[in-house]
C-alpha positions as CSV (number, residue, x, y, z in Angstrom):
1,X,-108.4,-47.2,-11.5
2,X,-111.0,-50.0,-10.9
3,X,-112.3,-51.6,-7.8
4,X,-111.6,-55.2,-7.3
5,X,-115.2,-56.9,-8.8
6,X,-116.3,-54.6,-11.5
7,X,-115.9,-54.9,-14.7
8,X,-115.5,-53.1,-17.5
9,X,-117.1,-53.5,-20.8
10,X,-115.5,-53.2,-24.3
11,X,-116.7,-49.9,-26.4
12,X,-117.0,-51.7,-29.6
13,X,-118.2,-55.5,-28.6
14,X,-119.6,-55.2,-25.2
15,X,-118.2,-58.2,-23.6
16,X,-116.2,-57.1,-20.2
17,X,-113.1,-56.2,-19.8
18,X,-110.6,-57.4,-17.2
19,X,-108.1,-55.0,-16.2
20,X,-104.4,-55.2,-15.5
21,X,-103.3,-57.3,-12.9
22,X,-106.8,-59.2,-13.4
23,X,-105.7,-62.0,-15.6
24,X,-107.0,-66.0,-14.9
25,X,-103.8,-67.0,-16.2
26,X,-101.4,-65.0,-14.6
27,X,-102.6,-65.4,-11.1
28,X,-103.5,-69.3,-11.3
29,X,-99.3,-69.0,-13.0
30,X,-98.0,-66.4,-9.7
31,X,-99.7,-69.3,-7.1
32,X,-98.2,-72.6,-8.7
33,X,-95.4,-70.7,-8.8
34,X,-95.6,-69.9,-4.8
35,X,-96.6,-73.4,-3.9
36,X,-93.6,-74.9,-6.4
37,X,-91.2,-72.9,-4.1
38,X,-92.6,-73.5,-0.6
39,X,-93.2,-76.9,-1.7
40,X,-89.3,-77.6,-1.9
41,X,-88.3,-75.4,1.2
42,X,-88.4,-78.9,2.9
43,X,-85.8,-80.7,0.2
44,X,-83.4,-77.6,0.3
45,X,-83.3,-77.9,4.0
46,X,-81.0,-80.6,3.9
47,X,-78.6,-79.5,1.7
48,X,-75.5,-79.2,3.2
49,X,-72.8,-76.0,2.5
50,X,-69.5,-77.0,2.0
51,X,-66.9,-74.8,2.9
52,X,-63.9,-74.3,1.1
53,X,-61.0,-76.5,2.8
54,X,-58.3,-74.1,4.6
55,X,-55.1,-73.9,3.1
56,X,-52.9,-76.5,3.9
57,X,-48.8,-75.7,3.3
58,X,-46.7,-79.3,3.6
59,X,-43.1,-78.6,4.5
60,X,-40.7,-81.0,4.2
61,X,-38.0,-81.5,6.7
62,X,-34.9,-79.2,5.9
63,X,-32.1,-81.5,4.0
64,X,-28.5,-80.8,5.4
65,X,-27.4,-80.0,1.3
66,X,-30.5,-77.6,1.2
67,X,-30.3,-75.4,4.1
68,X,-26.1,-75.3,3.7
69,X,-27.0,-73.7,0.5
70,X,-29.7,-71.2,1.4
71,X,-27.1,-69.8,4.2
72,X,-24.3,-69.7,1.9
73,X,-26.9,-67.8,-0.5
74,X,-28.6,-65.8,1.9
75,X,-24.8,-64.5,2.8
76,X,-24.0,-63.5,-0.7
77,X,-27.9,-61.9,-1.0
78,X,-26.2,-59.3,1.1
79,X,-22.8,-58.7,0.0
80,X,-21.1,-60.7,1.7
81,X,-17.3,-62.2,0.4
82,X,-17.5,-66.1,1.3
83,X,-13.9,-66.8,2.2
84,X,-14.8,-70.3,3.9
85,X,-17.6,-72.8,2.5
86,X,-16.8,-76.4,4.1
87,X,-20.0,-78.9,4.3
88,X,-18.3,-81.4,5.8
89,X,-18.3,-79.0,9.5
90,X,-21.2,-77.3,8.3
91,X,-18.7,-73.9,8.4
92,X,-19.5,-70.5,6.3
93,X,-17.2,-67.7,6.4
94,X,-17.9,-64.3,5.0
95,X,-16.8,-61.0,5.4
96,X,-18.1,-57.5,4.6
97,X,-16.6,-53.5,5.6
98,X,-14.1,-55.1,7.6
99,X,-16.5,-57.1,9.9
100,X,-16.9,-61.1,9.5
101,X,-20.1,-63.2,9.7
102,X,-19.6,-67.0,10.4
103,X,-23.0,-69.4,9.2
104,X,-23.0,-72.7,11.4
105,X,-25.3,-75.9,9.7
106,X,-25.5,-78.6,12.2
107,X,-27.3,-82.4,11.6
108,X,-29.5,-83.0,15.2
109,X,-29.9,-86.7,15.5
110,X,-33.7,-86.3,14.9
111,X,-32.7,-85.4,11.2
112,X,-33.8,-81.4,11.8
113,X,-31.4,-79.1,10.8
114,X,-30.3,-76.0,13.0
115,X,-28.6,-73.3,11.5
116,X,-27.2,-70.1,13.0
117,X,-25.6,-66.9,12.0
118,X,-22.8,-65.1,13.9
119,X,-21.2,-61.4,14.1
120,X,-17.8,-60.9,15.1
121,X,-17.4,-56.9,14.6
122,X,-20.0,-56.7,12.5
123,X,-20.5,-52.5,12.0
124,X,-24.5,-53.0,10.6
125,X,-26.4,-54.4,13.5
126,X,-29.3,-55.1,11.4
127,X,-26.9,-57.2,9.2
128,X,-27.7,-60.3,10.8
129,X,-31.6,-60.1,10.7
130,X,-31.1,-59.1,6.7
131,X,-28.9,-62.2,6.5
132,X,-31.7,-64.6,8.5
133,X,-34.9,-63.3,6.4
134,X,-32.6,-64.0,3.2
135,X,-32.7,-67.3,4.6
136,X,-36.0,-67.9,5.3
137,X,-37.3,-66.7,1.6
138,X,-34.2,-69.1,0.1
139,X,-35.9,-72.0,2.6
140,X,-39.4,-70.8,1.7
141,X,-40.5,-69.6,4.9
């Protein structure tokens, strides 16, 4: 190991020897280097980060034709017999194990669509809850 300031001299030619680290050109190289860098801190400062937008879903209003289909779907999804399929009162029927299951698709006069599912001695109680997500994947919710 050598002390910063001496130097070394060659065995053969006798001019000195600069040791590792010691170089002219590597150090004037390592502080251009330093002052490139902090001299464009200033620059990167404003440079702004832009974010990734969130996701945006766009929905489209519920068509009458559309979400009478998905319910008459959503019915048969679970077994159900459709004995009753009339768009023009917006009236499903199906039956399953002896209990039936009435669909109801009603027009509001804002152009939204309501739709609702009913039990009349339904024996599955978790029938109508099947029958409503089966609804919402046919609607894309």
């Amino acid at each position: 190991m050598m002390r910063r300031g001496t130097s070394r001299f060659h065995a053969v030619t006798d001019k000195p020897v600069r040791g590792k680290g010691e170089s002219r050109t590597g150090a004037a190289f390592g502080r251009l280097l330093l002052m490139a860098a902090c001299g464009s801190l200033p620059f990167m400062e404003g440079c702004p980060y832009y974010a990734p937008p969130p996701a945006t879903v766009i929905t489209t209003p519920a068509s009458f034709n559309r979400s009478f289909a998905a319910a008459a779907g959503a019915m048969q999804d679970e077994g159900l017999a459709i004995s009753v399929q009339d768009p023009g009162s917006g009236t499903i029927v199906g039956g399953i194990d002896g209990g039936v299951v009435q669909a109801s698709v009603r027009q509001q006069a804002d152009g939204s669509v309501v739709v609702q599912f009913d039990s009349k001695n339904a024996r599955d109680p978790a029938l109508l809850d099947r029958i409503s997500r089966s609804y919402d994947r046919r609607m894309g919710r």
